[in-house]
C-alpha positions, 0 to 999 in steps of 0.5 A: 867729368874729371875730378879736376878741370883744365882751366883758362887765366886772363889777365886785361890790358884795357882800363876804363869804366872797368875793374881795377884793384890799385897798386900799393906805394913803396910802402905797401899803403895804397895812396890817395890820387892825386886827379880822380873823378867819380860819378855824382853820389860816389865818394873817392879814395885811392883812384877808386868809387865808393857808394852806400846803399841803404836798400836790403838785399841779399848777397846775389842781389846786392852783387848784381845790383853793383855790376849794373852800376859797372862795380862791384861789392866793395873789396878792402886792400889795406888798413886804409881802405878798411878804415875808409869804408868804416867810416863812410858806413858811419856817416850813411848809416847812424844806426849801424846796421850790418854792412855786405862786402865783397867777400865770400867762400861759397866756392870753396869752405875757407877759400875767401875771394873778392867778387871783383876778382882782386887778390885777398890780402888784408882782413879784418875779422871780428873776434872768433869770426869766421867761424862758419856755423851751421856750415853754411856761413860763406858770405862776409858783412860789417859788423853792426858796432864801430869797429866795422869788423868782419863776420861770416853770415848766410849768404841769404840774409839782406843787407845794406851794401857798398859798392866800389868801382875804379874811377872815371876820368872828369870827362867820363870818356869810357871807350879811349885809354890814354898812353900813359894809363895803358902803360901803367896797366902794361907794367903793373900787370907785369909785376902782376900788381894790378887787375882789369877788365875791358870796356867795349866800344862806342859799337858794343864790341871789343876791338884788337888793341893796336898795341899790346903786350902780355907776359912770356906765354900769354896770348894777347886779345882784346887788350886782355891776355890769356894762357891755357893750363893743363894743370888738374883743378877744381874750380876753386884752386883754379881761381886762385891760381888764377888770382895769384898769378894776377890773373882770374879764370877766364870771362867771356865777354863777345863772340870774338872772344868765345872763338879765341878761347875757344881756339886757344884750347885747341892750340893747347889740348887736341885731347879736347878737355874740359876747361874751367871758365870763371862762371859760377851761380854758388851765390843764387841759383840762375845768378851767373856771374864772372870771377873777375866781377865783370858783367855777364853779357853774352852766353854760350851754353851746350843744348838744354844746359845749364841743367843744375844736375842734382841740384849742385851744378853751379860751375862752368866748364868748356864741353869736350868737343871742338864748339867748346860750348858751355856746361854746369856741373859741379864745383869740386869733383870727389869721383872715383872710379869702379869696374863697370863698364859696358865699353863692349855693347852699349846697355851691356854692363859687366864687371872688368873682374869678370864676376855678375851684375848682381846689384845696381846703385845708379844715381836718377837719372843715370845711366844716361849715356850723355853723348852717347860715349859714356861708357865707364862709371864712377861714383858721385861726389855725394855721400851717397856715392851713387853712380854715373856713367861717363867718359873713360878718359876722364881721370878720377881717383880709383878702388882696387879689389882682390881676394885673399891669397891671389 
């Protein structure tokens, strides 16, 4: 696999029972609407839902249980959103107990993303947080005195929870975007203020958009835009940039749109790379979920994928053939490259500095020969520096080795 993927960004065009982040005023303050409408039970503020949840559930769990409301754990994006969700925990819960929130680093130590795919930009730590300790500290809650500060906790610890999601219009008509909305997406998209995801259609599917428009190189489809970048990634830096360019790694959401993406790379890589899509399972192993917080709904797995490799297969990326189906495989990946190969017979390994193969330190499992076309080795990204065959394309970091005086 290559040290770093290629990867697919999307911007979305549609809105509705969806995933929005609002846009700040002229003053950077996100200001309450004027007409907003939210389900029974949800509070609004700022053209967003808001509800507590007092049941205690793990990060994945309360997550989950979030999206299949159509929201997702809350993301707070200015001073008064924060004192808002403060307030609104006050109210539920007198006992003042720790509190999840929609922020987590799992994906990358210190790279902290919203689950509903909104850019980061206000925090609220508590004193000395976060401090990550034990080393595995990755998922963010309230803290359980008034001042509702953050702190950095095991992912696995069970909480209560808010959950947020944009608001409904009085009518709850969840398939139609009025003019006026649409192009308040166009333009907010435009200056890159704004995130969305699509909603399908009275059939279930996500219909071409009469009219649409997306940024110079963007691809437009489904009332989403999308752009493929070459650039060598992890998983990690491939969502942020992503998320900087008001944007996330690209979620899937029909067979119409797995065929565009897939397309789309073809368009743009005849080398047939692997690409980054914004599935991941870091919270809880086998809990897929999409970067932009929108709902899993269908999946395009290789044969007998996802495997979870050595346990720490929790990214997804596109295979390197032309079906584009999908693969788990590791988030970060620290290979480097040794001279073994057996490039001139399968099985046959030599070294390319012509000595013997006198000693072998394969990872289980491997040489495996995955595609029957891995035929050079790298180390893994483990401590152990095990080794895995691959393919010889891959681009990975390298040792060189000579002796003294040649």
């Amino acid at each position: 696999m290559p040290v770093a993927l290629r990867f697919l960004c999307l911007l979305s065009l549609a809105v509705g029972a969806l995933h929005c982040t609002p846009v700040p005023d002229q003053e950077g303050e996100l200001s309450e609407p004027q007409h907003t409408a939210c389900p029974p039970g949800w509070s609004s503020f700022n053209n967003r839902c808001f509800k507590y949840f007092a049941t205690q559930l793990d990060w994945a769990d309360a997550e989950s249980y979030c999206v299949n409301q159509g929201a997702n754990l809350v993301s707070v994006n200015s001073k008064g959103e924060f004192g808002f969700v403060k307030n609104l925990i006050h109210d539920l819960d007198p006992a003042e107990r720790y509190t999840w929130i929609g922020l987590s680093d799992i994906h990358k130590e210190g790279r902290w993303m919203w689950s509903d795919g909104s850019k980061l930009v206000d925090t609220f730590w508590s004193p000395n947080e976060p401090n990550n300790e034990e080393g595995r500290e990755n998922c963010v809650h309230t803290n359980n005195v008034k001042d509702k500060l953050w702190n950095d906790i095991f992912c696995s610890n069970k909480y209560a929870f808010v959950c947020a999601t944009l608001t409904l219009h009085q009518n709850r008509n969840l398939f139609t975007m009025p003019v006026a909305l649409r192009f308040l997406c166009l333009l907010s998209l435009a200056v890159g203020a704004l995130h969305c995801t699509p909603v399908p259609d009275q059939e279930g599917e996500l219909s071409e958009p009469q009219h649409t428009a997306c940024p110079p190189g963007w691809s437009s489809f489904n009332n989403r835009c999308f752009k493929y970048f070459a650039t060598q990634l992890d998983w990690a830096d491939a969502e942020s940039y992503c998320v900087n360019q008001g944007a996330n790694l690209v979620s899937v959401n029909s067979k119409g749109e797995f065929d565009f993406v897939k397309n789309l790379i073809h368009g743009f890589d005849p080398a047939e790379s692997f690409t980054w899509i914004g599935l991941s399972d870091l919270h809880k192993e086998g809990r897929w979920m999409w970067s932009d917080g929108s709902k899993l709904v269908d999946t395009f797995w290789s044969p007998k994928e996802p495997t979870n490799g050595d346990g720490m297969e929790n990214c997804v990326h596109t295979n390197n053939l032309k079906e584009k189906l999908w693969n788990d495989v590791f988030c970060s990946r620290n290979n480097t490259w040794i001279g073994l190969s057996d490039l001139h017979k399968e099985g046959r390994w030599m070294w390319s500095d012509g000595s013997k193969v006198v000693y072998t330190f394969w990872s289980p499992n491997e040489p495996n020969n995955l595609s029957g076309s891995e035929n050079c080795v790298h180390t893994n990204n483990l401590k152990e520096k095990l080794w895995n065959d691959t393919l010889c394309s891959n681009k990975y970091a390298f040792v060189c080795a000579t002796r003294p005086g040649l």
